[in-house]
C-alpha positions in Angstrom: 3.8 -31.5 16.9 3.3 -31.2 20.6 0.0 -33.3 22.1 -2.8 -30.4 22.3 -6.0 -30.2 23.5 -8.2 -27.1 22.3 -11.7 -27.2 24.0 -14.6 -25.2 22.1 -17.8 -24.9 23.9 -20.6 -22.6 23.6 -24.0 -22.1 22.7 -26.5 -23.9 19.7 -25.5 -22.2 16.5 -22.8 -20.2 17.2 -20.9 -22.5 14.7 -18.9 -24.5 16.8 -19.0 -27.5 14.6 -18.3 -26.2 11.0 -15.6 -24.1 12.6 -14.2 -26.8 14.5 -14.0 -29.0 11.5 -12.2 -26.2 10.0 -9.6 -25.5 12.2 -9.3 -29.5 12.3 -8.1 -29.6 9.4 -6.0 -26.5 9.0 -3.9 -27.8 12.1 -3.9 -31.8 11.1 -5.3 -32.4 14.2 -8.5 -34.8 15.1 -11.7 -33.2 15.3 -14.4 -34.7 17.8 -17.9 -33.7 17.6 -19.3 -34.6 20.9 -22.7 -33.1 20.1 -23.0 -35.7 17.6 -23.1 -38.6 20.4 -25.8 -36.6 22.4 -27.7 -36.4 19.2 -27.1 -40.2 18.8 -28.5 -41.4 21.9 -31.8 -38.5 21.7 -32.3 -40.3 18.4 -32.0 -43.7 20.0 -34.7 -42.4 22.4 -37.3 -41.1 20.1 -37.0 -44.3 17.8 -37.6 -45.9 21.0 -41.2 -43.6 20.9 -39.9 -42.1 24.5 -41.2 -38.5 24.4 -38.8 -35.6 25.0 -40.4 -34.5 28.1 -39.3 -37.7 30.1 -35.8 -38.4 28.1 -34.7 -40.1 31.6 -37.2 -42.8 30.6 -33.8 -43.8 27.8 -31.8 -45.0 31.1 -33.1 -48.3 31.3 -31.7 -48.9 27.3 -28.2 -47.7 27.8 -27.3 -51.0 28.1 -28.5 -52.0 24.4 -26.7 -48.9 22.9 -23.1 -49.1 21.0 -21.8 -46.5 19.5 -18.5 -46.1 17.4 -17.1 -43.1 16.2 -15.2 -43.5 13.1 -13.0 -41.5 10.4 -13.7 -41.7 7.0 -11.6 -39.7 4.5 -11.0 -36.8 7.7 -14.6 -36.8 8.5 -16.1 -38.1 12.1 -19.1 -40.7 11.8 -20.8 -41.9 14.3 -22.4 -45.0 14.1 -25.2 -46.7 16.2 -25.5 -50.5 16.8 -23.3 -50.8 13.5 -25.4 -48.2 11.8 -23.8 -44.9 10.0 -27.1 -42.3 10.9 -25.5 -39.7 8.4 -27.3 -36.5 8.7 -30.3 -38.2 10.5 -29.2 -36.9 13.8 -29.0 -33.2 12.9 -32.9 -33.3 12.3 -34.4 -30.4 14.5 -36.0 -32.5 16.9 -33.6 -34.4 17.6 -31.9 -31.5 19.0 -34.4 -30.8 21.9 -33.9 -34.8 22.2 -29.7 -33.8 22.5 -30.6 -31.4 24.8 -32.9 -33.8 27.0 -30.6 -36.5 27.1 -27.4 -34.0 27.6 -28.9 -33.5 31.2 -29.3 -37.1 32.6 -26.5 -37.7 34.7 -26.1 -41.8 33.3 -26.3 -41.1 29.7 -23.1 -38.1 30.6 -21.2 -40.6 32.3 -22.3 -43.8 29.2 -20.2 -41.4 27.1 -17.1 -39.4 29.0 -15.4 -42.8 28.7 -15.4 -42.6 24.7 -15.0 -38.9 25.0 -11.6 -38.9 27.0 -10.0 -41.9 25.1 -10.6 -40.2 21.9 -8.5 -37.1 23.4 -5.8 -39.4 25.1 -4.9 -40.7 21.9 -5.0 -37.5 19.9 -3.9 -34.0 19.7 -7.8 -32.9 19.3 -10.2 -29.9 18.8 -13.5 -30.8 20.3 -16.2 -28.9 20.4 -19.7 -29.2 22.9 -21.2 -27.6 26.2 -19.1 -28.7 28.8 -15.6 -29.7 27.4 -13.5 -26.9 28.8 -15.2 -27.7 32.4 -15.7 -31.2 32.8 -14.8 -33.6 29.8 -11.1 -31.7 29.1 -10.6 -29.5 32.2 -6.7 -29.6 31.5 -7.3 -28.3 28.0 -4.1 -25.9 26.8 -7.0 -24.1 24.9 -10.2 -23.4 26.1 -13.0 -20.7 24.0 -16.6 -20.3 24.4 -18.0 -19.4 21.2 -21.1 -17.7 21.1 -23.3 -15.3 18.9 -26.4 -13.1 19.4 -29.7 -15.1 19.4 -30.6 -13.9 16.1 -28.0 -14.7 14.1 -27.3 -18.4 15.6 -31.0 -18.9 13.9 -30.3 -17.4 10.5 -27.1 -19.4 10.3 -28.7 -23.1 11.7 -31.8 -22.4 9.1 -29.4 -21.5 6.5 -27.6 -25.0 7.5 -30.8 -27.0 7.4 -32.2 -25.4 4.4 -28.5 -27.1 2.5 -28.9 -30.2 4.0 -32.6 -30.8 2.4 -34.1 -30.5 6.0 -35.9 -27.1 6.4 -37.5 -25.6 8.9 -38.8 -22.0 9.7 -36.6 -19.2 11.3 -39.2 -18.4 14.2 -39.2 -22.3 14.9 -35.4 -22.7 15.1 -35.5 -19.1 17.0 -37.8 -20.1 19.9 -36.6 -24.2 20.5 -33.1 -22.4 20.3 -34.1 -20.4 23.3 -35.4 -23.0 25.1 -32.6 -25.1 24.5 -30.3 -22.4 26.2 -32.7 -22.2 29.3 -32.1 -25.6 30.1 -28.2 -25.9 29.0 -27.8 -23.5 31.2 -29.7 -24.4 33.9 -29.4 -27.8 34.2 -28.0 -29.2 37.1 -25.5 -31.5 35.5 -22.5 -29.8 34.0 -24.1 -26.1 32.9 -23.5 -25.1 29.3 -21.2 -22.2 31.0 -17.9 -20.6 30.1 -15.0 -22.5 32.0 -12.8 -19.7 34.4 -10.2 -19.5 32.1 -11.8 -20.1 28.4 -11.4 -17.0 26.2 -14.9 -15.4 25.5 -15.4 -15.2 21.9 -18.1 -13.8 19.9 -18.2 -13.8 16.5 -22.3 -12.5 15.5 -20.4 -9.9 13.3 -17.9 -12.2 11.8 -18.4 -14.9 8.7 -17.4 -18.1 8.6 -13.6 -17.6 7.1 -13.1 -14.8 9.1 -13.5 -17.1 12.8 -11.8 -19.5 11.7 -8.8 -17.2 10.6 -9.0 -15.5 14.1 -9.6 -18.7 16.1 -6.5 -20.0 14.5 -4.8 -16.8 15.3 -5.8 -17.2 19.2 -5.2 -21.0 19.1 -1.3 -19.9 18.0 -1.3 -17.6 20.6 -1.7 -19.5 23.4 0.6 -22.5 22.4 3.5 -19.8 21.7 2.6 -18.7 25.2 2.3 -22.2 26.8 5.8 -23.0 25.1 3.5 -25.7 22.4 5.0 -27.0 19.2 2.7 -27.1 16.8 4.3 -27.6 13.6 
């Protein structure tokens, strides 16, 4: 198999993650959840009793945060300070917190380093906000994945509901708004499309049916680019 890089950004709930995974392991390729790191440092933060609304006070700490991103049995864990969070991170607050943190221009540059060593090393899917434009701007493969407003709730209240954590849809609905305000407003790398990512929305598609089409498009491309892939 050729080296690849496919790049998936796009908005909260679209399903970049559980697709990504997906894809992952259809291909036998590494799978790097970036969001996960972002959710690891807003977690640091709060546990630090910093407020979400001044997330730049978590600067001054970077310097007391480790973080190690393992695979166990195919499956990326990220640990802090030694310390597996599991499913702690995908709490709903500590998405505004990912959010917060994803906007300070130190705690972006504490983590491209792990970010593009993973990718050296690997033929990777990775999945975020700003992969195709800033952290893997050569990516062979670059899609934005996104969904109507509406059905990114149902799906990340569905998701929350299975992992014992629930919370109602109007909630999800309106911090999921906000969070796209400031993703894509934020002055540090905007949660936009990169020129040449193919556009891909998939509010009318389920789960098996994206990934089966991704897969398709991900094929697509390498034939075109002249990629081995098997």
């Amino acid at each position: 198999m050729d080296h690849i890089q496919i790049a998936i950004d796009g908005p909260s709930g679209a399903g970049k993650s559980t697709v990504s995974k997906a894809i992952a392991k259809a291909m036998g390729i590494v799978y790097v959840d970036t969001g996960a790191l972002y959710r690891t440092v807003g977690y640091f933060a709060r546990e630090q009793g910093i407020a979400v609304d001044n997330a730049t006070a978590v600067v001054p700490y970077l310097d007391r945060i480790r973080i190690e991103v393992r695979y166990e049995d195919g499956v990326q864990c990220v640990y802090l300070n030694g310390e597996n969070l599991g499913d702690r991170i995908r709490q709903n607050e500590i998405s505004m917190y990912a959010s917060a943190v994803s906007s300070i221009p130190e705690v972006r540059a504490f983590l491209l380093d792990t970010q593009k060593k993973i990718a050296a090393e690997n033929s990777v899917i990775m999945d975020g906000r700003d992969i195709g434009t800033v952290i893997l701007p050569d990516a062979q493969v670059k899609v934005f994945m996104t969904a109507s407003n509406e059905a990114r709730a149902r799906r990340r209240c569905k998701e929350l509901a299975e992992k014992g954590m629930p919370a109602s849809y109007e909630e999800i609905l309106s911090d999921m708004n906000r969070r796209d305000e400031a993703d894509r407003t934020r002055a540090i790398a905007p949660a936009i499309p990169a020129a040449d990512a193919i556009i891909f929305d998939n509010s009318d598609l389920d789960f098996d049916a994206t990934v089966a089409e991704l897969i398709r498009l991900i094929e697509a491309v390498a034939q075109e680019k002249g990629i081995l892939l098997s």
